[in-house]
C-alpha positions as CSV (number, residue, x, y, z in Angstrom):
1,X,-51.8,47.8,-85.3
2,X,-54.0,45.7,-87.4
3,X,-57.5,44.5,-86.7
4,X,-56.2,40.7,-86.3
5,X,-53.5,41.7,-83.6
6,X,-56.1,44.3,-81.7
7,X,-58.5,40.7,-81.8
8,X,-56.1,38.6,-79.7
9,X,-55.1,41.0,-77.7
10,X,-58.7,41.4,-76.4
11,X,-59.2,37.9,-76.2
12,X,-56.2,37.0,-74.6
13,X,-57.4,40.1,-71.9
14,X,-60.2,38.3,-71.8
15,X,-58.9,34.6,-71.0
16,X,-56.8,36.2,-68.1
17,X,-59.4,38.2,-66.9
18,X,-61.3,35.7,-66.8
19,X,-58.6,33.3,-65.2
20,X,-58.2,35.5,-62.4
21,X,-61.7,35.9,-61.4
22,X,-62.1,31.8,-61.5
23,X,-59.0,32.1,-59.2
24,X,-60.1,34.8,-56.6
25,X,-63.6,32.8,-56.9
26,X,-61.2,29.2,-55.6
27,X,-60.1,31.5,-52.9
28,X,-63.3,33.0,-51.5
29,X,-64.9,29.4,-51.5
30,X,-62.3,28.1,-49.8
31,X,-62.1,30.5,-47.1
32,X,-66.0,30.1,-46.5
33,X,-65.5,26.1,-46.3
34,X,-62.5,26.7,-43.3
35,X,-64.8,29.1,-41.6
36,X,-68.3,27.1,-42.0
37,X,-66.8,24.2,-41.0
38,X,-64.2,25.8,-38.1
39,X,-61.8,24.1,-39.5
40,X,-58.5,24.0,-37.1
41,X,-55.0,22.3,-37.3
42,X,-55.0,18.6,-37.0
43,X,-53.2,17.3,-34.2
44,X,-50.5,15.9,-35.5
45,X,-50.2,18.8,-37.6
46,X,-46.8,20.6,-37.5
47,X,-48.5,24.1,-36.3
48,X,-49.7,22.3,-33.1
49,X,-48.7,23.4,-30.0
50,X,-45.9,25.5,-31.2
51,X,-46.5,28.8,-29.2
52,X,-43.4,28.7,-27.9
53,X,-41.3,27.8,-31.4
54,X,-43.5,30.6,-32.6
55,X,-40.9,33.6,-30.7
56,X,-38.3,31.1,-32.0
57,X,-39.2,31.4,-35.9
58,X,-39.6,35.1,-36.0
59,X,-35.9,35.0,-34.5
60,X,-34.6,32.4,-36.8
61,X,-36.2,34.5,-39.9
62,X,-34.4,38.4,-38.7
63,X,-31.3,36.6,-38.4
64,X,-31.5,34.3,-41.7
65,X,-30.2,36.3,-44.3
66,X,-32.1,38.0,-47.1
67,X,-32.2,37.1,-50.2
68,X,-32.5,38.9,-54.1
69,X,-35.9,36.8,-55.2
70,X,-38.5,35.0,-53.5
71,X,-38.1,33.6,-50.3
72,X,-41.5,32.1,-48.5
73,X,-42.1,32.0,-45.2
74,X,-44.8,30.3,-44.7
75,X,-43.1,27.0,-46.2
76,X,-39.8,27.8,-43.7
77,X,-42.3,28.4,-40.7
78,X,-43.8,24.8,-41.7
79,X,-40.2,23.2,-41.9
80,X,-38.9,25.2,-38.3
81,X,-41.6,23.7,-36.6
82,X,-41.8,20.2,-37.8
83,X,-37.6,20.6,-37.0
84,X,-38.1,21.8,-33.6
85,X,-41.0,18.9,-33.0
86,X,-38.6,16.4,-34.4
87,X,-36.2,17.1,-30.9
88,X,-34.1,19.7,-32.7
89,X,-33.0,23.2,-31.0
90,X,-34.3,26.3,-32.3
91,X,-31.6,28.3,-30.6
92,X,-29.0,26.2,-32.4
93,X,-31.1,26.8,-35.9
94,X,-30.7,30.4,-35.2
95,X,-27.9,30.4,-34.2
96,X,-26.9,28.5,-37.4
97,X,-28.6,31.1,-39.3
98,X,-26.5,34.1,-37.7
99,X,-23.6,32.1,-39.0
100,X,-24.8,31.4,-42.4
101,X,-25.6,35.5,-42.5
102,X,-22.0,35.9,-41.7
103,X,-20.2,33.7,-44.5
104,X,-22.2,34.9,-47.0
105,X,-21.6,39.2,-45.2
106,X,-17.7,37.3,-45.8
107,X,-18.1,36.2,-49.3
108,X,-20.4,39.8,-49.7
109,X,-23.0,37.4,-51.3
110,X,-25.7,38.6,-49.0
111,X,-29.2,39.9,-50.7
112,X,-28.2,37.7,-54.0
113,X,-29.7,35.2,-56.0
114,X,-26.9,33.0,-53.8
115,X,-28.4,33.3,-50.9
116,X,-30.3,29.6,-50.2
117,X,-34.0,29.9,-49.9
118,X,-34.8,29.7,-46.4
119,X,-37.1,26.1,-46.6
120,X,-34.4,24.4,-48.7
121,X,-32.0,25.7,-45.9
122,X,-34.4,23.8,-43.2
123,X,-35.2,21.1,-45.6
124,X,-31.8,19.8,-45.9
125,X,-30.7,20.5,-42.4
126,X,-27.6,22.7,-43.4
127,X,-27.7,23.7,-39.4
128,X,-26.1,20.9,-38.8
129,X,-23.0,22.0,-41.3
130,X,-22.8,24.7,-38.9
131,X,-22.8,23.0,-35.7
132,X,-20.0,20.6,-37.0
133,X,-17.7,23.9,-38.0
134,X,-17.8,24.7,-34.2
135,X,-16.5,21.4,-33.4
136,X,-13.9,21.7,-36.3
137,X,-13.4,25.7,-34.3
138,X,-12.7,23.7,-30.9
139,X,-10.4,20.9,-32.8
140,X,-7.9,23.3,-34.1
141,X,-7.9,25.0,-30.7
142,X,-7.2,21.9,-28.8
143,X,-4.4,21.3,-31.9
144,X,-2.8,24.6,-31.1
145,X,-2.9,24.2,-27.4
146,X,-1.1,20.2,-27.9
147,X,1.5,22.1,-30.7
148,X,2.4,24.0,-28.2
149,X,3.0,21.7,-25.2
150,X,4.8,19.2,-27.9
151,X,7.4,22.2,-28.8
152,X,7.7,23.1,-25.2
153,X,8.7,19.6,-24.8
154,X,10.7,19.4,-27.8
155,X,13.1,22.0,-26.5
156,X,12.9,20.4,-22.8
157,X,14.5,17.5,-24.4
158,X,17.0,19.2,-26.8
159,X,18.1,21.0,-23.1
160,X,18.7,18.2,-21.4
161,X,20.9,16.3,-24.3
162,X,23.1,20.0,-23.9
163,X,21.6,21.5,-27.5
164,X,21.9,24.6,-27.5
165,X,18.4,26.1,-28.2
């Protein structure tokens, strides 16, 4: 290795050390600001009064599946909440969730790169693809249940013409 190359290496060391330390130094002075000031949630804030949405997140995030890559929770949390303070049901998000876990345990895409990031999930409000599949579940079961009493009927009236059945 020559001199030139051992040079920037050393100064790009250097710039990154030095980079980090500026960062660590934002993070420090932030943290003294929130506690100097006692800095809490505003009250419109989406973290207000959610003690109880709090059980209902930890829930919601064991039974969303994981994913290969990142997959932030405190973004989601934000999200879940501001859902659930909009008028929206945490046990139907969850129960979403167990059903989004499932189709991709089905298509065996669980822990990929596949698996949709959990705030994008929330963000677009794919729950609600999950709640209409239910109603698409009880449609075909109330089209299966009028088949049947149409055939039955079918063959009542082929019986009473004298067809043979």
């Amino acid at each position: 290795m020559s001199d030139e190359e051992q040079n920037v290496r050393d100064i790009v060391r250097a710039y990154e050390r030095q980079r980090k330390q500026r960062y660590r130094q934002r993070v420090r002075d932030n943290e003294d600001y929130i506690d100097r000031y006692n800095i809490k949630y505003k009250k419109d804030s989406p973290l207000s009064g959610t003690s109880g949405s709090t059980e209902a997140f930890d829930r919601f995030w064991l039974a969303y599946p994981k994913r290969k890559g990142t997959n932030p929770k405190h973004p989601a949390r934000l999200k879940f909440f501001r859902a659930v303070k909009s008028g929206t049901d945490p046990e139907a998000m969850i129960a979403a969730a167990k059903a989004y876990a499932s189709d991709l345990a089905r298509e065996r895409k669980e822990q990929t790169e596949y698996v949709c990031m959990a705030v994008t999930w929330l963000n677009q409000r794919r729950w609600e693809d999950y709640e209409q599949q239910e109603t698409n579940v009880y449609n075909a079961e109330e089209f299966l249940r009028k088949k049947k009493e149409w055939e039955e009927r079918r063959l009542a009236e082929k019986r009473a013409r004298g067809i043979k059945v």
